[in-house]
N, C-alpha and C positions, 0 to 999 in steps of 0.2 A: 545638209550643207552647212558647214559652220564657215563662215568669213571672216578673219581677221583683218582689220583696219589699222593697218601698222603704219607707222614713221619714227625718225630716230627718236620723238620726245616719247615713245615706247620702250625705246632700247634702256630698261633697269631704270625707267625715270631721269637718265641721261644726266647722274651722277658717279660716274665713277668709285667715288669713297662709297658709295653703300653698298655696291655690289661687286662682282668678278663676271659678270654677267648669267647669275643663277637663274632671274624671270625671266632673261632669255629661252635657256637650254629649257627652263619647266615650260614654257608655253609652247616650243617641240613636241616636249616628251606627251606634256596634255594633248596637243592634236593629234597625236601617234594617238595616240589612247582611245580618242576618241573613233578615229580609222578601225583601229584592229579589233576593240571591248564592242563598239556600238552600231559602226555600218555609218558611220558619218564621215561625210566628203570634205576634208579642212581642206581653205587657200587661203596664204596669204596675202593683203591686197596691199601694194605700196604705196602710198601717196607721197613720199621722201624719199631719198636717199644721199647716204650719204660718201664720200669720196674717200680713200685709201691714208689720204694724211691727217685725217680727225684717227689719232692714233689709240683713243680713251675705246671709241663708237664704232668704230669699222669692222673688228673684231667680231664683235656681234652682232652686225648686219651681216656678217659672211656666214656665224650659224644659220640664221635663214635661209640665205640665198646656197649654199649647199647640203640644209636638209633634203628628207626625203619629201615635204610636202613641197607642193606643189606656189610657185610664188607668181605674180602680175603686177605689171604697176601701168599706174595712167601717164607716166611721163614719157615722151618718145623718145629722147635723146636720154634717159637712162634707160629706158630700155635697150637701146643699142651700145651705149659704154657695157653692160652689166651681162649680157645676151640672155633677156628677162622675156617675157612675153610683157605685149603690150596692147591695153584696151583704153580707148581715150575716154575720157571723164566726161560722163553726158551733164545735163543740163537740168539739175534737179527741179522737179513739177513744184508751182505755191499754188494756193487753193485763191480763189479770188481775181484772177488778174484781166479777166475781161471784164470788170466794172470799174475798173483805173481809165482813170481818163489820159486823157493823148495830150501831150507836151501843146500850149498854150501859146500862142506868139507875143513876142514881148519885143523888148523894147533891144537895138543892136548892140548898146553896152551894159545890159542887164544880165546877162544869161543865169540860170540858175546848174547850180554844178552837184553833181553829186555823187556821197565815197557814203561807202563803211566798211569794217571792219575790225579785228582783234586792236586794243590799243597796246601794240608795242612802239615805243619808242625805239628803240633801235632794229626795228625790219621797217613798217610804214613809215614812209617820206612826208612827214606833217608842213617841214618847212617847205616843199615843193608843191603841195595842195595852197599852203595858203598864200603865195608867191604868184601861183596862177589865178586865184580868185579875186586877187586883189589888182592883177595886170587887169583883167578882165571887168574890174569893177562891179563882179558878179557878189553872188550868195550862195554859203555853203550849207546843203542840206544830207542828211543821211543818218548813221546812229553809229555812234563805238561801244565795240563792246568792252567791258569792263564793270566791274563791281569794287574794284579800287578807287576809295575817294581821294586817293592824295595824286593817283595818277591822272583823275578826272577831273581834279582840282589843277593839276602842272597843264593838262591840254588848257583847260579854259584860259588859264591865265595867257597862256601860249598864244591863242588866236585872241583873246581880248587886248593884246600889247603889240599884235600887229594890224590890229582896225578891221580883220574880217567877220562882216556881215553874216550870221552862221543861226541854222536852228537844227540842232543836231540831239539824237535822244542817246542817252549813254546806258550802260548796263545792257540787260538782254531782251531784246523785242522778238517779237514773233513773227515769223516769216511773211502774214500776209502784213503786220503791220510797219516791218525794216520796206517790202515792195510799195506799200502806199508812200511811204516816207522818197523813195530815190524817185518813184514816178512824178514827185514834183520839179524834177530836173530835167530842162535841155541835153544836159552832156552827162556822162557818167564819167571820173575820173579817179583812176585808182594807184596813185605814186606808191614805189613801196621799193624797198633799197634792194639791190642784187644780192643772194643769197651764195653762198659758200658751199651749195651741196642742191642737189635735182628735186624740184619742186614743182607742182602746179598749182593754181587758184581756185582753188573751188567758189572765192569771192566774185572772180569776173565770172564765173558762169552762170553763178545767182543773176548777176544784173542781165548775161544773155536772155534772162525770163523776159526785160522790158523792151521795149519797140524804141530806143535811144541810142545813141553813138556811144560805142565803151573805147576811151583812150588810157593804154596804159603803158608804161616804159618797156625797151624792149630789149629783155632779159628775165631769167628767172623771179618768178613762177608765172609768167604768161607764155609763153616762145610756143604753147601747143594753140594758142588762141589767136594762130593769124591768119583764119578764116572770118571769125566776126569781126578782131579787136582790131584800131589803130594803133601802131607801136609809135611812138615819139617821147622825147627828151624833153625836161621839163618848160627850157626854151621855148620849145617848138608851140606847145599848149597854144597858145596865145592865138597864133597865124593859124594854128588846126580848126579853133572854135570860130575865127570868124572866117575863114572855107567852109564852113557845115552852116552860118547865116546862109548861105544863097538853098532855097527851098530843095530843089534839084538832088545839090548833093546832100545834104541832110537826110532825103531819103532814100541816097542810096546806100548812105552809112545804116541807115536803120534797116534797109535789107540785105544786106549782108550778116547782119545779126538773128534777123528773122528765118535767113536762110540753116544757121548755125542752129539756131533750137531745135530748126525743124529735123532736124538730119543726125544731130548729139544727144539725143531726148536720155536721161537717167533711168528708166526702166530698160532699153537695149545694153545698159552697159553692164546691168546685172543679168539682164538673159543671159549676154557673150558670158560672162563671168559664169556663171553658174552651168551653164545647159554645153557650150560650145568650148571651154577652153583648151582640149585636145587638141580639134580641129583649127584653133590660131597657132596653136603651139606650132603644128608640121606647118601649115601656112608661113608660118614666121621662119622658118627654121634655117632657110637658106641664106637668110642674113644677122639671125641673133646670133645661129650657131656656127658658124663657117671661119671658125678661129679656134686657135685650140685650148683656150681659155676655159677653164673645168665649170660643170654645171652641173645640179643635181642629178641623181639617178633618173629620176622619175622623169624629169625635163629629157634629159637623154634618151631615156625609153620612146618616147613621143615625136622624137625628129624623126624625118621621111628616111626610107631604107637606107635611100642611096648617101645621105647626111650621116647617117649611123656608124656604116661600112667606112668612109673614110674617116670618122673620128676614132673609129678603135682597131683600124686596119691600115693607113697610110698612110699615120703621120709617122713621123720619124724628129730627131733631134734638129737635126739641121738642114731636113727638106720641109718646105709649107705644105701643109692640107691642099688638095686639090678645090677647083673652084669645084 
């Protein structure tokens, strides 16, 4: 089984000037190769996608998505724009987290809040982390990632000129030690600006590992996470954290997340990927496929008879496919 982990910052390096989209079409023809020369089962898996008017990128998301291999992604709602098969993004396992201690009762204008993630400046909402910790009169704990010191130098300066109380590790921590790092927070909060093209977090599902409230804005790339997550506006922050003070509902926010690991767990999402993806394929089929919007072969081959028969027998120009 070879997997490809694909998103647009895949597509040729997601520079136009340097390519015509050749790594594209050669990472086909290599998994064709791999198929045909070795007896190896390529997919590819999406975690992006991107929309019709990125006129550079689209291009080459559509080699993909109308090769012969076989494509998935974790997003639902591109799954049903794209008529993709869809596996929801479980809940990758860290080693250690039953010796993390359990959130601490403090003091009701204290709370400790906590983020990480990639430090981009123009996708993460920094001004809206540190707007709410400051409503809050909280503390901000977590780690960015980054190995840019001018851009670790523009965050600090950033939160040191707005008065936020912060012990944050920057560059790259390792998973049990990013999880010791957030489990010192009441709240998990993860602001990050709406995205121009289909996306999920693999960030909020990291913090699904801890037993805490995850509030995060709601639009891409959370909109698969509203079984654990709370969705609100950066406004809203303030009034959400002290709703979650009364003990009651605090832990019903944390079993709702408890319930989400238990059910999203990251090894099922590779089983489904690897062992079952036929079997989602004809499951799905009646509503990826049920439009006459072209899809690969192989995709095609795999829809239920009766889905098959109407897509190469009855559609017509200007009658609809039947339901």
């Amino acid at each position: 089984m070879v997997i490809v982990n694909h998103g647009p910052g895949l597509f040729d390096g997601y520079n136009p000037e340097l390519s015509e989209g050749e790594s594209t079409s050669d990472l086909i023809a290599n998994l064709r190769r791999c198929f045909v020369e070795y007896g190896a089962r390529p997919i590819v898996y999406l975690h992006s996608l991107l929309d019709a008017d990125n006129l550079e990128m689209f291009g080459r998301q559509e080699l993909l998505l109308e090769s012969p291999i076989p494509t998935v992604t974790t997003i639902r709602d591109a799954a049903e724009h794209f008529h993709i098969a869809h596996v929801e993004h479980g809940v990758q396992p860290v080693a250690g987290l039953p010796h993390l201690a359990a959130p601490k009762p403090r003091s009701r204008d204290l709370p400790v809040i906590g983020f990480f993630g990639f430090l981009q400046f123009g996708g993460k909402d920094f001004e809206a982390i540190a707007n709410a910790v400051l409503a809050l009169d909280g503390k901000l704990v977590g780690s960015i990632a980054s190995r840019n010191p001018e851009q670790i130098k523009r965050l600090a300066d950033f939160l040191a000129q707005k008065g936020v109380r912060c012990d944050l590790a920057t560059g790259w921590v390792s998973d049990e030690e990013l999880a010791r790092r957030l489990s010192e927070a009441d709240i998990l909060y993860l602001p990050q600006k709406d995205h121009d093209h289909w996306n999920n977090s693999g960030t909020a599902r990291f913090c699904a590992n801890l037993d805490r409230p995850i509030i995060v804005p709601p639009h891409q790339p959370f909109l698969d996470m509203q079984q654990a997550a709370i969705f609100a506006s950066e406004h809203d922050v303030p009034a959400i954290v002290a709703y979650l003070r009364n003990p009651a509902r605090y832990a019903e926010a944390v079993a709702r997340v408890r319930a989400y690991r238990g059910t999203h767990p990251m090894g099922s999402t590779i089983r489904e990927i690897i062992a079952n993806l036929g079997r989602i394929v004809r499951t799905q089929s009646g509503r990826r496929f049920a439009t006459p919007n072209s899809t690969s072969a192989m995709q095609l081959a795999l829809v239920s008879d009766t889905m098959f028969c109407s897509r190469i027998g009855a559609a017509e120009p200007d009658r609809p496919l039947p339901a």
